[in-house]
C-alpha positions in Angstrom: -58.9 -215.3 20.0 -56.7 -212.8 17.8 -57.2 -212.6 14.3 -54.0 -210.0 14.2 -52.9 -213.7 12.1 -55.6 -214.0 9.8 -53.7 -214.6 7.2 -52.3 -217.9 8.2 -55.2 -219.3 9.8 -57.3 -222.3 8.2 -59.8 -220.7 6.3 -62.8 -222.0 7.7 -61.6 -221.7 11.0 -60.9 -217.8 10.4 -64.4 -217.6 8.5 -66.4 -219.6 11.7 -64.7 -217.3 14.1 -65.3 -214.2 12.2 -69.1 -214.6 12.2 -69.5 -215.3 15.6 -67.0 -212.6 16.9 -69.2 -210.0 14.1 -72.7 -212.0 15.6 -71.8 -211.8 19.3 -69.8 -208.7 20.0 -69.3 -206.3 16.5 -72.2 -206.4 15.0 -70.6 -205.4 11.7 -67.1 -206.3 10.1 -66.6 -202.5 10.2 -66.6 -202.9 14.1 -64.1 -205.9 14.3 -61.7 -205.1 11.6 -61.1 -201.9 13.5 -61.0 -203.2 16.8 -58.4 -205.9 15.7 -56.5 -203.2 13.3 -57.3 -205.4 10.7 -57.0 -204.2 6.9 -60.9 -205.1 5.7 -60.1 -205.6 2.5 -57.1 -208.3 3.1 -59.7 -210.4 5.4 -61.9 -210.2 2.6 -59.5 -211.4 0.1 -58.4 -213.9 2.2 -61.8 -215.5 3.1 -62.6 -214.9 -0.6 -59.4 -217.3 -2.0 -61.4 -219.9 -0.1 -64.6 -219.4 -1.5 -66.9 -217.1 1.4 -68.2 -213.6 0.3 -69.1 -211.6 2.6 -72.7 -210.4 2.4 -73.5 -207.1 4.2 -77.2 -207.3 4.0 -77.0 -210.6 6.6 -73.5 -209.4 8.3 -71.7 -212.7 7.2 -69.0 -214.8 5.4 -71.1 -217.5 3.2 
């Protein structure tokens, strides 16, 4: 699945999918926001406005 449309995809969806796309074949968000030429800091904010953070320490949206 793209996430080139992150920003109008249902929140937990988009959160659910980024985990297991960073999990299973990124290992970081570093890794999949540049693969997808993504801007890091919109996902972020995006996931944020529904309530995940993402903490770096387990490599997750919470």
């Amino acid at each position: 699945m793209k996430l080139t449309n992150f920003e109008t995809m249902d929140p937990v969806m988009l959160m659910s999918i980024v985990n297991m796309k960073i999990r299973d074949e990124f290992g970081d968000l570093d890794g999949l926001v540049k693969y997808y030429e993504i801007d890091k800091a919109q996902l972020i904010a995006r996931l944020a406005s529904a309530g995940f953070d993402y903490l770096p320490e387990a490599k997750q949206f919470r």
